[in-house]
C-alpha positions as CSV (number, residue, x, y, z in Angstrom):
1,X,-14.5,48.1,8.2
2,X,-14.1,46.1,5.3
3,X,-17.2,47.6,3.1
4,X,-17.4,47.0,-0.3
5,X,-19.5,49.1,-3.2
6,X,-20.5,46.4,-5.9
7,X,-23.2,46.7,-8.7
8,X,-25.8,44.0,-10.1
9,X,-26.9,42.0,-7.3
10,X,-30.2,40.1,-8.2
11,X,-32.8,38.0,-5.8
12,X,-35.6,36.1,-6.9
13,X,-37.0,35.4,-3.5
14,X,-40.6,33.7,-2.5
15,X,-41.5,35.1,1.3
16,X,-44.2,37.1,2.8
17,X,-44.3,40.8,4.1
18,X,-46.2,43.5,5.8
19,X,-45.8,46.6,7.4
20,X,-43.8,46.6,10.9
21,X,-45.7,49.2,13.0
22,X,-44.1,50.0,15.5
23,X,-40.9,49.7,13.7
24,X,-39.8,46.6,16.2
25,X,-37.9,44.9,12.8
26,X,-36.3,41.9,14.7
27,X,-39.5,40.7,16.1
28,X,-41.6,41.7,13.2
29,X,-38.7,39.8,11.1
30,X,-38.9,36.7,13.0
31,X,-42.4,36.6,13.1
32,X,-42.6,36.9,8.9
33,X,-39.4,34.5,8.7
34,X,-41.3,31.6,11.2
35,X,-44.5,31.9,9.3
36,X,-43.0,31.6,6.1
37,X,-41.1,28.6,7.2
38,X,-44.2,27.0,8.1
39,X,-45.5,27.4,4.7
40,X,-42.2,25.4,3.3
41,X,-42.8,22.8,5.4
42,X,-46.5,22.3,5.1
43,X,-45.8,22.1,1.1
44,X,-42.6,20.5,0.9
45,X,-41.2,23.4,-0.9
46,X,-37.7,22.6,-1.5
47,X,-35.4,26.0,-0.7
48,X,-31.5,26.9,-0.5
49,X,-32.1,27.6,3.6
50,X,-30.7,30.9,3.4
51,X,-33.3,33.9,5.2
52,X,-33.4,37.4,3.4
53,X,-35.2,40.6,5.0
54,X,-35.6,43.4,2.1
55,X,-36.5,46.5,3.9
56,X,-38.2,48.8,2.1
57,X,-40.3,52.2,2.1
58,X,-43.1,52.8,4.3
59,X,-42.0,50.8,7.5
60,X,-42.5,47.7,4.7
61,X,-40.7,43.9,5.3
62,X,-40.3,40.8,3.7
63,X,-38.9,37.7,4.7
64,X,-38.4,35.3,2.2
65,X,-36.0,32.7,0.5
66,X,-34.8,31.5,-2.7
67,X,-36.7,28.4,-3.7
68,X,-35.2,25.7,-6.1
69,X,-39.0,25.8,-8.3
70,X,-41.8,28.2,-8.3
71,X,-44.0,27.2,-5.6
72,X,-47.8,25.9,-6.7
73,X,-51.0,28.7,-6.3
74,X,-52.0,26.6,-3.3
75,X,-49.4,28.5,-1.0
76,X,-49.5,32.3,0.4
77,X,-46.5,33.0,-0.5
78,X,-46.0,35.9,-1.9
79,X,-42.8,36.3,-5.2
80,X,-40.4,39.0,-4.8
81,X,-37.6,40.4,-7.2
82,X,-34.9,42.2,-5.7
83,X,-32.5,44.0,-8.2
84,X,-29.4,46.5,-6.5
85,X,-28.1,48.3,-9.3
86,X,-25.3,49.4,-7.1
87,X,-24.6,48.8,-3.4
88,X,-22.5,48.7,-0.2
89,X,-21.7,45.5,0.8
90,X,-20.9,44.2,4.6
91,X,-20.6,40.9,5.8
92,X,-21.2,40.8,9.4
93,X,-19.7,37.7,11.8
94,X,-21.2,37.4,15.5
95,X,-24.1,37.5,17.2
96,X,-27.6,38.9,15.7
97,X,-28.3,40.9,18.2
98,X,-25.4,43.7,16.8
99,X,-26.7,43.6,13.8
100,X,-28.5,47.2,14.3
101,X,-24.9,48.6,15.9
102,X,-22.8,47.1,13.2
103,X,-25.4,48.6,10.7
104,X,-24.9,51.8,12.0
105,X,-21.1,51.5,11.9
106,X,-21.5,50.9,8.3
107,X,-24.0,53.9,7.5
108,X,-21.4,56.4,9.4
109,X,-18.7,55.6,7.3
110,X,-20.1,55.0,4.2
111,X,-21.8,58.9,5.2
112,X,-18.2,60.4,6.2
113,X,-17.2,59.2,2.8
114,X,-20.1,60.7,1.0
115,X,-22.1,58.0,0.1
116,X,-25.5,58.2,0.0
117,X,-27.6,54.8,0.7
118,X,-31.9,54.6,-0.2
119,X,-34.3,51.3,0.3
120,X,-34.3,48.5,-0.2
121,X,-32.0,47.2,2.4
122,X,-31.1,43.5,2.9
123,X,-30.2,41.0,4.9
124,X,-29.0,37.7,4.0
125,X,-28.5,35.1,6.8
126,X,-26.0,32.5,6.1
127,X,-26.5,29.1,7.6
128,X,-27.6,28.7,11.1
129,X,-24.8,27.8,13.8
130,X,-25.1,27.4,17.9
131,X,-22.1,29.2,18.0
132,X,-23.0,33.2,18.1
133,X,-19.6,34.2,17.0
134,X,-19.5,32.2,14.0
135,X,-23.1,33.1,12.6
136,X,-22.6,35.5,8.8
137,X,-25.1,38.1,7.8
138,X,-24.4,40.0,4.5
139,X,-25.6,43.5,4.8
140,X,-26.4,45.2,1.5
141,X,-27.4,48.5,1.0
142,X,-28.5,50.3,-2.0
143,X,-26.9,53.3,-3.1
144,X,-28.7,56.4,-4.3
């Protein structure tokens, strides 16, 4: 696996969260990601089209994106700054679905190596594409 430890990664993000439950992230995920694109929409909010998730403590997600200008106080949307001082960084090509598997790949080796990851986690999903096998999520972690 071709993972990579990098430092400084910064994301100014405008999305909304909440706590996932029952821990179900891809559902909970899409359900945070489709009401936030709803928001864009119904305020023209112009955006860079890429999807984050930040994980973080207590079972809590956002779902958000990088928008081109602060959006007006008329929208829910909640801002978020996400700064890694150091990471592990992953990109992932296929399918969503093995996301979680190639995510545990990735925690494995970075923990036979002696690496120690903490919250927040992201993931950054590049540009949409029919094709499964083509589709790129970047999978950061943040390093303790």
């Amino acid at each position: 696996m071709n993972i990579v430890i990098q430092e400084n990664f910064n994301i100014d993000l405008y999305g909304l969260s909440g706590i996932a439950v029952k821990q179900n992230w891809a559902e909970f995920g899409m359900d945070l990601t489709n009401k936030l694109w709803q928001e864009v929409r119904a305020h023209n909010l112009q955006h860079k089209g890429i999807n984050v998730w930040v994980y973080e403590d207590g079972y809590k997600m956002f779902a958000g994106v990088e928008l081109k200008a602060p959006p007006s106080s008329e929208t829910i949307l909640e801002s978020k700054r996400t700064h890694l001082l150091r990471y592990a960084y992953y990109k992932h090509i296929g399918s969503y679905n093995k996301i979680a598997e190639t995510g545990a790949k990735v925690l494995e080796e970075l923990r036979q190596k002696g690496i120690k990851t903490s919250l927040p986690y992201l993931e950054i999903y590049g540009h949409w594409t029919e094709d499964a096998s083509k589709l790129e999520t970047e999978l950061l972690w943040s390093l303790a």
